[in-house]
C-alpha positions as a Python dict, from the first residue, in 0.01 Angstrom:
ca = {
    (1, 'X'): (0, 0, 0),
    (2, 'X'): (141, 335, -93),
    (3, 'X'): (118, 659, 86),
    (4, 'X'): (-171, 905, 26),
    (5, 'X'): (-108, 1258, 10),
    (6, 'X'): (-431, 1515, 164),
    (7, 'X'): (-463, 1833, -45),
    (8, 'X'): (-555, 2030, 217),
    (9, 'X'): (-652, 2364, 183),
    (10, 'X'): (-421, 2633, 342),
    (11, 'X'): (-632, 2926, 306),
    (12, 'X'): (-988, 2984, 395),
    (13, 'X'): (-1169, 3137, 64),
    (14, 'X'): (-1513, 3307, 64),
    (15, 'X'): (-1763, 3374, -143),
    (16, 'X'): (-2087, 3536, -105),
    (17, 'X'): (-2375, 3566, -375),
    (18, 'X'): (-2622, 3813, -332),
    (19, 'X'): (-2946, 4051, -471),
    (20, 'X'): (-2893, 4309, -227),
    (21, 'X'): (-2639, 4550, -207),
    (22, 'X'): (-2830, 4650, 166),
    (23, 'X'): (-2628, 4321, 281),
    (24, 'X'): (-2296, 4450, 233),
    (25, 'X'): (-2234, 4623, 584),
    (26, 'X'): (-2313, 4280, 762),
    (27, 'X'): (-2146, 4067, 466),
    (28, 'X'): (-1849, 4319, 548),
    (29, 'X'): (-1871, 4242, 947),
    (30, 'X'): (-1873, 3838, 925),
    (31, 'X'): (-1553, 3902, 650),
    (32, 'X'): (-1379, 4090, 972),
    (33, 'X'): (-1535, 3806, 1214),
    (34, 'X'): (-1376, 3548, 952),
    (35, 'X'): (-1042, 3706, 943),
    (36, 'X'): (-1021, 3692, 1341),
    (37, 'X'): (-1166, 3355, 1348),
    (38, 'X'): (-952, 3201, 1075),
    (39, 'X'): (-592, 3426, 1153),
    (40, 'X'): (-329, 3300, 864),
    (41, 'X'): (-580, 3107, 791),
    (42, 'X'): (-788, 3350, 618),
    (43, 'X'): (-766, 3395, 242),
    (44, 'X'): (-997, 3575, -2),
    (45, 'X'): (-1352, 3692, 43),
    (46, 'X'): (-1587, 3766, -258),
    (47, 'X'): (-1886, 3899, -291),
    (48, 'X'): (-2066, 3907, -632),
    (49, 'X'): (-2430, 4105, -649),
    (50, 'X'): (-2677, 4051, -928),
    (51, 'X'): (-3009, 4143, -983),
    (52, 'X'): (-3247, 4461, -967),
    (53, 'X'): (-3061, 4621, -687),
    (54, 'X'): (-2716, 4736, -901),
    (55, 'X'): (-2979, 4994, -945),
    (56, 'X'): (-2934, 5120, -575),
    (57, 'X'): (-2536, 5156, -653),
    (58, 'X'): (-2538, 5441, -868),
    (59, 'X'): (-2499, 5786, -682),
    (60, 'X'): (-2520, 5595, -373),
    (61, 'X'): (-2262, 5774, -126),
    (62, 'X'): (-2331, 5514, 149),
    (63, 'X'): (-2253, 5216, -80),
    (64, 'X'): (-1971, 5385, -203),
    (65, 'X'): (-1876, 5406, 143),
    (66, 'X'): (-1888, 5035, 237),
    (67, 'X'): (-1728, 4961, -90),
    (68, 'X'): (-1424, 5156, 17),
    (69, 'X'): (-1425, 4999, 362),
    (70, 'X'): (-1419, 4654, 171),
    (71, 'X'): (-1133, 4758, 15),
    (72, 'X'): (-973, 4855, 260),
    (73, 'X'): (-1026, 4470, 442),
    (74, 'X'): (-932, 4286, 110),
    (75, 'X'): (-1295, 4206, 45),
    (76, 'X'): (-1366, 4222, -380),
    (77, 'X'): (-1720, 4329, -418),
    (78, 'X'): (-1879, 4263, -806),
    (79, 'X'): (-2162, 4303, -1002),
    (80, 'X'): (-2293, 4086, -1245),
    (81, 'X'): (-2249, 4201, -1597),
    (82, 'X'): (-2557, 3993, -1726),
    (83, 'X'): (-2770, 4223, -1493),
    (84, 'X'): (-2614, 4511, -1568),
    (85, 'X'): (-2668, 4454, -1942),
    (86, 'X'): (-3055, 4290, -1885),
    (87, 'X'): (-3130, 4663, -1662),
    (88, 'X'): (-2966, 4903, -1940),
    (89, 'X'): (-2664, 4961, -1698),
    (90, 'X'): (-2340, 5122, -1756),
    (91, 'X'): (-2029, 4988, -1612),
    (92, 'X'): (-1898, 5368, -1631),
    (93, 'X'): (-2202, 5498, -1388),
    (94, 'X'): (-2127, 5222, -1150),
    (95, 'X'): (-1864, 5352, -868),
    (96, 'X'): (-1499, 5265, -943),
    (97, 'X'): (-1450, 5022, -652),
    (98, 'X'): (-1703, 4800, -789),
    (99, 'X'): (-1537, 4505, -1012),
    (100, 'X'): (-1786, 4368, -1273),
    (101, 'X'): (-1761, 3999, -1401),
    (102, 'X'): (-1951, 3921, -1714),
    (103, 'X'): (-2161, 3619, -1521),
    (104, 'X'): (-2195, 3676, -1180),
    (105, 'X'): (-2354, 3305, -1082),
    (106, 'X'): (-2092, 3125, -1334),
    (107, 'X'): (-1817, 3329, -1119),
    (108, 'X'): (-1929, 3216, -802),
    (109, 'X'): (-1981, 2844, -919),
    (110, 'X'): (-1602, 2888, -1081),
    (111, 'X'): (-1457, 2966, -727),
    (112, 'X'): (-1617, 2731, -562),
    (113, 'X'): (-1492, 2471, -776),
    (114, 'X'): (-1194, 2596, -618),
    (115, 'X'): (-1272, 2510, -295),
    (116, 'X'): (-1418, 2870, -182),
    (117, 'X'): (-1666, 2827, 81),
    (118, 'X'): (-2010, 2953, -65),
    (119, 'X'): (-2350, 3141, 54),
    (120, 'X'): (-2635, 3286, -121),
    (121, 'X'): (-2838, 3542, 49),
}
């Protein structure tokens, strides 16, 4: 019998999916709660928002706000560029922290076929 090697994970990945942008300031306090809880341990954290409410992020000083505290902690906020296309938005009216990826849901399925912990809210 031979030896059998464990690919463990060395970093703690996260990814959260959601259709509110209202969920970032508590999405932004578990990613702080994480990085306690998890130490060196701690790797990425995504979030990816799709849907209606990439409405609410234009001229939205608040959001912008968060967006600049998740920056600050590491956290990559996105939009979905198949919403913003199906609700006639511009990536260019969106605020300049926020990434777009052309498919938010194929994006999030993509990381976690790389092992990022997932949650849809």
């Amino acid at each position: 019998m031979g030896n059998s090697t464990i690919n463990a994970q060395t970093k703690n990945n996260y990814v959260v999916l959601s259709k509110n942008i209202q969920q970032l300031q508590p999405i932004l306090q578990t990613a702080t709660a994480l990085q306690e809880e998890d130490g060196n341990k701690f790797g990425e954290f995504h979030v990816i928002f799709c849907g209606k409410t990439l409405q609410e992020t234009q001229d939205n000083p608040e959001f912008t706000a968060l967006l600049k505290t998740a920056h600050k902690q590491a956290v990559k906020v996105f939009a979905c560029g198949i919403s913003l296309k199906k609700l006639n938005l511009n990536e260019k009216d969106l605020p300049t922290e926020l990434k777009v990826t052309e498919n938010g849901i194929l994006y999030g399925f993509q990381l976690a076929k790389k092992g990022f912990l997932t949650l849809s809210i």
